[in-house]
C-alpha positions in Angstrom: 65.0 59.5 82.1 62.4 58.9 84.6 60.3 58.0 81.9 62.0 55.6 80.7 62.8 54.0 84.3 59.0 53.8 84.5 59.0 52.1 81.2 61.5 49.6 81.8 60.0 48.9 85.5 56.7 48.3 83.1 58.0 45.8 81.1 60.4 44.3 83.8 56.8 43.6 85.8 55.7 41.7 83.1 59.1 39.5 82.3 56.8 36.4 82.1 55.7 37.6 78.5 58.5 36.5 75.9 58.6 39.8 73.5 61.8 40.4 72.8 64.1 43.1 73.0 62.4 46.5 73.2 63.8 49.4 71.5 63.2 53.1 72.3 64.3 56.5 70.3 65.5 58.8 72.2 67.5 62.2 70.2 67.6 60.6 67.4 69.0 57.6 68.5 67.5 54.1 69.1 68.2 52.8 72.2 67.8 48.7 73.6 66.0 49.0 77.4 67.8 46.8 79.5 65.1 45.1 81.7 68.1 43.4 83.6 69.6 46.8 85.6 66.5 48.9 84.6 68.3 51.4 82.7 69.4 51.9 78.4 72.3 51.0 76.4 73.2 52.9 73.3 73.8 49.4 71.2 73.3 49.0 68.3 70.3 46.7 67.7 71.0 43.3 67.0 69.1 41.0 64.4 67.2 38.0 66.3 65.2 35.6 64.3 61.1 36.7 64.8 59.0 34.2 66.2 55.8 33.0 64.1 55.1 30.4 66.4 55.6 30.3 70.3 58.2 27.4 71.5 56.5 23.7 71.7 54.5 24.2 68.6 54.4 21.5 66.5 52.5 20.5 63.2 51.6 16.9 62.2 50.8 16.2 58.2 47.5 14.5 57.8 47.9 14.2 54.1 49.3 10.4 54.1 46.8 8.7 56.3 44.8 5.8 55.1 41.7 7.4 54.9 42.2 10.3 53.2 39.9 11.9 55.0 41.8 15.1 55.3 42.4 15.2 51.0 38.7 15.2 50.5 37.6 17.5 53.4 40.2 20.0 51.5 38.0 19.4 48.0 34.5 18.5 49.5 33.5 22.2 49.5 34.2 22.9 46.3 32.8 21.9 42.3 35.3 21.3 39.6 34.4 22.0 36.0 35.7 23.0 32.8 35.7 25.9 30.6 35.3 25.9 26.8 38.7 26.6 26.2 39.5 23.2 28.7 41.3 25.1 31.9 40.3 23.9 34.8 37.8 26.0 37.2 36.5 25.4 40.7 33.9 27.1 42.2 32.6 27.0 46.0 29.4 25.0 46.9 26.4 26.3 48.5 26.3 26.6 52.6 22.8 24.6 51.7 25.1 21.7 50.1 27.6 21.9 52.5 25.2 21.4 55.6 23.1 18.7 54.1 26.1 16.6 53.4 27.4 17.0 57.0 24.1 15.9 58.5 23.6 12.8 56.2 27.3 12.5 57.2 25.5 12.3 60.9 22.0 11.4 60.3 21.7 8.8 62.8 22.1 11.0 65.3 19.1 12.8 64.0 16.8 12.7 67.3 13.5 13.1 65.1 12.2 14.1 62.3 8.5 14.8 63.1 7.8 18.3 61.4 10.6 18.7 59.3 9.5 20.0 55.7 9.4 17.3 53.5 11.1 18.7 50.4 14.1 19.5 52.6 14.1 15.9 54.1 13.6 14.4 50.7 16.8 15.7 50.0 18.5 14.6 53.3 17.4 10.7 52.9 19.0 11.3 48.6 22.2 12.6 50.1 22.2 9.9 53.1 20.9 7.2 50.5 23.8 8.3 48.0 26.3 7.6 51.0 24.8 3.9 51.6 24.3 5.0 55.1 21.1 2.7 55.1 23.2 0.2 54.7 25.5 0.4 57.8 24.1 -2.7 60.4 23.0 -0.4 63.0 23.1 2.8 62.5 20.9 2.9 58.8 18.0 0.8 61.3 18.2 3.8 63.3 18.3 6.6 60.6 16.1 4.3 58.4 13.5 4.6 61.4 13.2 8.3 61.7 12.7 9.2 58.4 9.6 5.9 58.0 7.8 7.8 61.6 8.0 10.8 60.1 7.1 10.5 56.3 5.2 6.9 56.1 4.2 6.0 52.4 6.8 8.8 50.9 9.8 6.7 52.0 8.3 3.7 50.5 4.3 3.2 49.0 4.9 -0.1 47.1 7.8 -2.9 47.7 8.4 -5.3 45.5 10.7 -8.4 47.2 9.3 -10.8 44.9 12.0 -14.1 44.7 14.6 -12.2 47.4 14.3 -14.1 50.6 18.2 -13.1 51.1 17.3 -9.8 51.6 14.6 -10.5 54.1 16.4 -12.6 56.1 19.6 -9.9 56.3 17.3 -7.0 56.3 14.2 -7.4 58.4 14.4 -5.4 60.7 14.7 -2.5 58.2 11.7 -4.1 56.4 9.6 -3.7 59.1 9.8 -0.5 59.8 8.2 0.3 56.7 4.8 2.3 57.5 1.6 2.9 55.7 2.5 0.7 52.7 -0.3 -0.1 50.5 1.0 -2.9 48.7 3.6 -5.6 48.7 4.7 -8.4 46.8 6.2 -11.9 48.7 6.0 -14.1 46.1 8.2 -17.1 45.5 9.7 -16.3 49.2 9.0 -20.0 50.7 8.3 -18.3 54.1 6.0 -20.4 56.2 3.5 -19.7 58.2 5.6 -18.8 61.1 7.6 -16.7 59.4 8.3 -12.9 61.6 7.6 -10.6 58.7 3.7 -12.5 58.3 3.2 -12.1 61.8 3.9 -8.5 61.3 1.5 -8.1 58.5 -1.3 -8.1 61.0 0.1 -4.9 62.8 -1.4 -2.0 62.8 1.7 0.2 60.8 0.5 -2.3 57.6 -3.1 -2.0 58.1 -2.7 0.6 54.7 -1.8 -2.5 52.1 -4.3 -3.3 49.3 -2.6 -5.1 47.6 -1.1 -8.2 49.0 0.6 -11.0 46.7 1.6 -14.5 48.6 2.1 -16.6 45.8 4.1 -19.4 46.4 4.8 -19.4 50.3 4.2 -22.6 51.3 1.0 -21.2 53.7 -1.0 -23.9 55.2 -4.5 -23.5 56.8 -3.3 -22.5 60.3 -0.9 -19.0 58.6 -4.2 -17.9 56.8 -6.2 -18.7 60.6 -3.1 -16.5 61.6 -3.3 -13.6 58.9 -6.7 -13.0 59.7 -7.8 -13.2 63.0 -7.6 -9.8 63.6 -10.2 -9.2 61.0 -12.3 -11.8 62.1 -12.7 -11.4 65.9 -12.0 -7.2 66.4 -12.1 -6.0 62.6 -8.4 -4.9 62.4 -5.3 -5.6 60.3 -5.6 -5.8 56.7 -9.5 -4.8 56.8 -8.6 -2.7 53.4 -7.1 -5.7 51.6 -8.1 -5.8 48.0 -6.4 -7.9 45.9 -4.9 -10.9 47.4 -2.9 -13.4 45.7 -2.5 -16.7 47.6 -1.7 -19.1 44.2 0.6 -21.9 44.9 0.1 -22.9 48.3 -0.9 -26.3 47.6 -0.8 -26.8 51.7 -4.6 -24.4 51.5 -7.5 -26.2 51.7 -11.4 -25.4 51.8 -11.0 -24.8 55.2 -8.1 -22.0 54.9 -10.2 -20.1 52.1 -13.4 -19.5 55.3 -11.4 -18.0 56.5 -10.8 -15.3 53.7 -14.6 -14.5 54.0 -13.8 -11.9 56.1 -12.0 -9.4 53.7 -15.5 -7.8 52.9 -14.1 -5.1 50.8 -11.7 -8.3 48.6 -12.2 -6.9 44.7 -9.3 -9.6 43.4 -8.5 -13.3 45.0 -6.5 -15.6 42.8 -6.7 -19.1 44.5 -5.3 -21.5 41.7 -3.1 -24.4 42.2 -4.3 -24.7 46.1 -5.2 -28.2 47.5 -9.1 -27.7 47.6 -11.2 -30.6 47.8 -14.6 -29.1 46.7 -13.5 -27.0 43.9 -17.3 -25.6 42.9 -18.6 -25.8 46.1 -15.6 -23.3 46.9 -16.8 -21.0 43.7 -19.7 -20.9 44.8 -19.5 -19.9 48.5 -17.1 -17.0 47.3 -19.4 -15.9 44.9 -22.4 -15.8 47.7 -20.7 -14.7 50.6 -18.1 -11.9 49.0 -19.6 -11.0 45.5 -16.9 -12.2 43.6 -17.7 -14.1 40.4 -15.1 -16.3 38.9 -12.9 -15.4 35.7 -12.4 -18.0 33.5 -9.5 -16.3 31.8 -6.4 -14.9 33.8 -6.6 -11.5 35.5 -4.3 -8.5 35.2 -4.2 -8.2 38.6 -2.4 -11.2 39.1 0.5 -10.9 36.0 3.0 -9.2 38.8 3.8 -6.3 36.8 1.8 -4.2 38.9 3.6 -3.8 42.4 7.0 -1.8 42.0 9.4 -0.6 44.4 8.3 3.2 44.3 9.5 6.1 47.1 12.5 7.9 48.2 14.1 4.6 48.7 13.8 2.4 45.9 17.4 2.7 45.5 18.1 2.2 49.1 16.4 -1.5 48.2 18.9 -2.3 45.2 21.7 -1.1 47.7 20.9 -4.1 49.9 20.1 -6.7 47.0 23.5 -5.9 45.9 25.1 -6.2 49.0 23.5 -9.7 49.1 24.7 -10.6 46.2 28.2 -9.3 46.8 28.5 -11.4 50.1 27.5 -14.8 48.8 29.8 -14.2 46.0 27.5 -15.1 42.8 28.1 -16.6 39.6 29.6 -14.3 36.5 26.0 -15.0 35.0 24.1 -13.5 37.7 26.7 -10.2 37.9 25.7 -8.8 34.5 26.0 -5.3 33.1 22.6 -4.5 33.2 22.7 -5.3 37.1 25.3 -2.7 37.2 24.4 0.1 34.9 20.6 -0.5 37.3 22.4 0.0 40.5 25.2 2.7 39.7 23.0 4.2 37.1 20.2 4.7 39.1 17.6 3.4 36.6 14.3 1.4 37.1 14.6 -2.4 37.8 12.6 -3.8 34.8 10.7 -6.8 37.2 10.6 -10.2 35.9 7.4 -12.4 35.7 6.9 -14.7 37.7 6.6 -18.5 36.8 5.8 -21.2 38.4 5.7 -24.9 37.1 3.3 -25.7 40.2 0.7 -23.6 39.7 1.2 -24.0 36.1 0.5 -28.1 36.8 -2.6 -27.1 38.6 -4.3 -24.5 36.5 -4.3 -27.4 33.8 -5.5 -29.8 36.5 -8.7 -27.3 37.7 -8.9 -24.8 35.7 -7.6 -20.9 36.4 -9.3 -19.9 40.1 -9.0 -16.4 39.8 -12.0 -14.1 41.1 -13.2 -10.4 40.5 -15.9 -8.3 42.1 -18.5 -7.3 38.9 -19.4 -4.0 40.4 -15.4 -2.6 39.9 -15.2 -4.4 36.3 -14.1 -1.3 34.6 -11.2 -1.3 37.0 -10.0 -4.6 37.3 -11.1 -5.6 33.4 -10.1 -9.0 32.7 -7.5 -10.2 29.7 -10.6 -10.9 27.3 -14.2 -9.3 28.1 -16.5 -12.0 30.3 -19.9 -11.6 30.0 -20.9 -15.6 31.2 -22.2 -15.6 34.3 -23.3 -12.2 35.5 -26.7 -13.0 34.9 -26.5 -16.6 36.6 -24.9 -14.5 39.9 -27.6 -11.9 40.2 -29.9 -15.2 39.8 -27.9 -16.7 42.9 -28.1 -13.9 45.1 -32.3 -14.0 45.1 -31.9 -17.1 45.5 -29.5 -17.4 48.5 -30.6 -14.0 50.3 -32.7 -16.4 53.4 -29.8 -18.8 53.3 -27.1 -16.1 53.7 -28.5 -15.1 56.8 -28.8 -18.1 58.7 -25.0 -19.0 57.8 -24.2 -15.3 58.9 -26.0 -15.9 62.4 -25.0 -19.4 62.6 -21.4 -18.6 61.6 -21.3 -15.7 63.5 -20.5 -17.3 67.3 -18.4 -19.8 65.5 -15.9 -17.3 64.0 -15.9 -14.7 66.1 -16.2 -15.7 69.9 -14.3 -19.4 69.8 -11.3 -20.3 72.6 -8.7 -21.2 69.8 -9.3 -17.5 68.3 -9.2 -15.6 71.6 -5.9 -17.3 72.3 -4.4 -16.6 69.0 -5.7 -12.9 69.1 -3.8 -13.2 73.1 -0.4 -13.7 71.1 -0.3 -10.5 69.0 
């Protein structure tokens, strides 16, 4: 009996805990402890409902809401397939799969990326890319950005906007932070000589391209003065140019193409349908000054099938041409199934060539102005085998070997160490 006082003095102590009725046997018999007057009643026990849940609980259904965000976090971890026999079957996916979609899910919240194993982060910017997070205003610049300081020319080697000012205008920010690109193709682009994203070809983050194709960008004199001062006065920029294509900028003049001396290590320049004045004098100050010998039938450098998109986000690319096209509502013509097998598909945009009627007019007008370096003919062959001329340029450079150093010495103060320069080096 005193046991079972103590018992019930036990329970009565903690009265604040809601456990029911306790029962006790005793002899034989089951007994109810009355916490009330401390002692037991011989009752028999009655039934009360148990509890699952304690009182205030409540649960709201998430299945109906808009987003349906609840439906697909309920199938999102698992893979549904089919047997031979056509029954349904599910299994769970990988805790590797199911961590790499919640940080693309995330991944502009990704603090850096620097030292991260590039296999693994390949796969992060596929899963990311595959949720068009890139192409969220804000927040793809940001996530864009870490994976371009980390990786450089993996994201993107070679980028093709050739005829797609739309997508520079609504995506340069994103375009600029592109690192170590070696080459890139603005063609048919009408962007000026003021344009931002020329400006930007000068930094230091593009100093990588080769390859460089301006064709058709309405450049004058004073964007080329622009493009290559840094070259000129402290031997920077795009010192590792290559091939540069500056066709169809009727607004270039003998005075624009001086300045291009200064690419020492140019292999291709295609100059036709420019305003030049002096069209052999022009010839032949390339020819003596930067070794390039002029090709009297057109270059394969210069047929624009060369540059591609190529790097983990070529399809991040067609994601914003699309979205371009989708906001300014195109024609039925332009929206064909090809377009959409490309982007859904995931398949390699087959690039178009490139024609113009004005450089077209021109090349009939003076001839084709395209020029290759003789020493890297096996690499940049011509469309027909050239031998003319070869023996006339070594000839030339006996010739001109006094006369090319008094213009270097002469020329020397005038490019290098004049006001307008410094100021326009001041600027970047």
């Amino acid at each position: 009996q005193n046991w079972t006082r103590g018992m019930s003095y036990c329970l009565h102590s903690e009265s604040h805990l809601d456990t029911g009725p306790i029962y006790v046997r005793e002899n034989g018999k089951l007994h109810v402890v009355n916490q009330g007057a401390g002692g037991i009643q011989n009752v028999t026990p009655k039934t009360r409902p148990f509890r699952l849940f304690s009182r205030g609980f409540s649960v709201e259904l998430c299945m109906n809401r808009e987003d349906d965000r609840a439906r697909r976090q309920r199938t999102d971890h698992f893979i549904f397939t089919y047997t031979k026999e056509g029954n349904l079957r599910y299994s769970a996916k990988s805790l590797f799969s199911l961590v790499l979609g919640y940080i693309s899910d995330n991944v502009d919240h990704i603090d850096s990326l620097i030292g991260f194993p590039e296999q693994i982060a390949e796969k992060l910017f596929s899963a990311a890319e595959a949720r068009q997070k890139f192409t969220e205003p804000v927040t793809g610049l940001r996530a864009l950005q870490k994976f371009t300081e980390a990786y450089g020319n993996l994201v993107l080697c070679s980028l093709c906007l050739r005829n797609r000012y739309l997508v520079i205008s609504e995506k340069l920010e994103e375009i600029k932070s592109f690192r170590e690109l070696t080459c890139l193709d603005l063609s048919c682009c009408k962007l000026g000589d003021e344009h931002e994203l020329l400006e930007h070809l000068t930094k230091e983050a593009l100093s990588s391209i080769k390859r460089l194709l301006l064709k058709d960008n309405s450049l004058s004199d004073a964007g080329l003065r622009r493009m290559t001062a840094p070259v000129r006065v402290l031997k920077k920029g795009l010192e590792n140019l290559l091939v540069l294509d500056l066709s169809c900028n009727p607004k270039i003049t003998d005075v624009g193409i001086g300045y291009l001396l200064s690419f020492k290590k140019l292999n291709c320049l295609d100059i036709s349908g420019t305003g030049l004045k002096d069209v052999n004098a022009v010839i032949k100050r390339i020819q003596m000054q930067i070794g390039l010998v002029h090709s009297k039938v057109p270059l394969k450098e210069f047929d624009h099938s060369n540059c591609k998109t190529e790097g983990w986000a070529e399809q991040t690319v067609l994601q914003w041409e699309q979205a371009v096209m989708e906001a300014i509502k195109p024609q039925d013509d332009l929206r064909s199934r090809t377009a959409a097998l490309r982007f859904y598909g995931k398949t390699h945009r087959i690039e178009e060539v490139v024609k113009c009627k004005l450089v077209e007019a021109e090349t009939k007008a003076f001839g084709n102005l395209q020029f290759y370096k003789e020493k890297v003919q096996n690499c940049h062959l011509p469309l027909k085998k050239e031998v003319a001329g070869s023996h006339e340029l070594r000839n030339n450079k006996k010739r001109a070997l006094a006369e090319r150093e008094r213009e270097r010495t002469s020329k020397q103060k005038h490019l290098c160490l004049t006001v307008e320069d410094w100021d326009l080096l001041n600027t970047y």
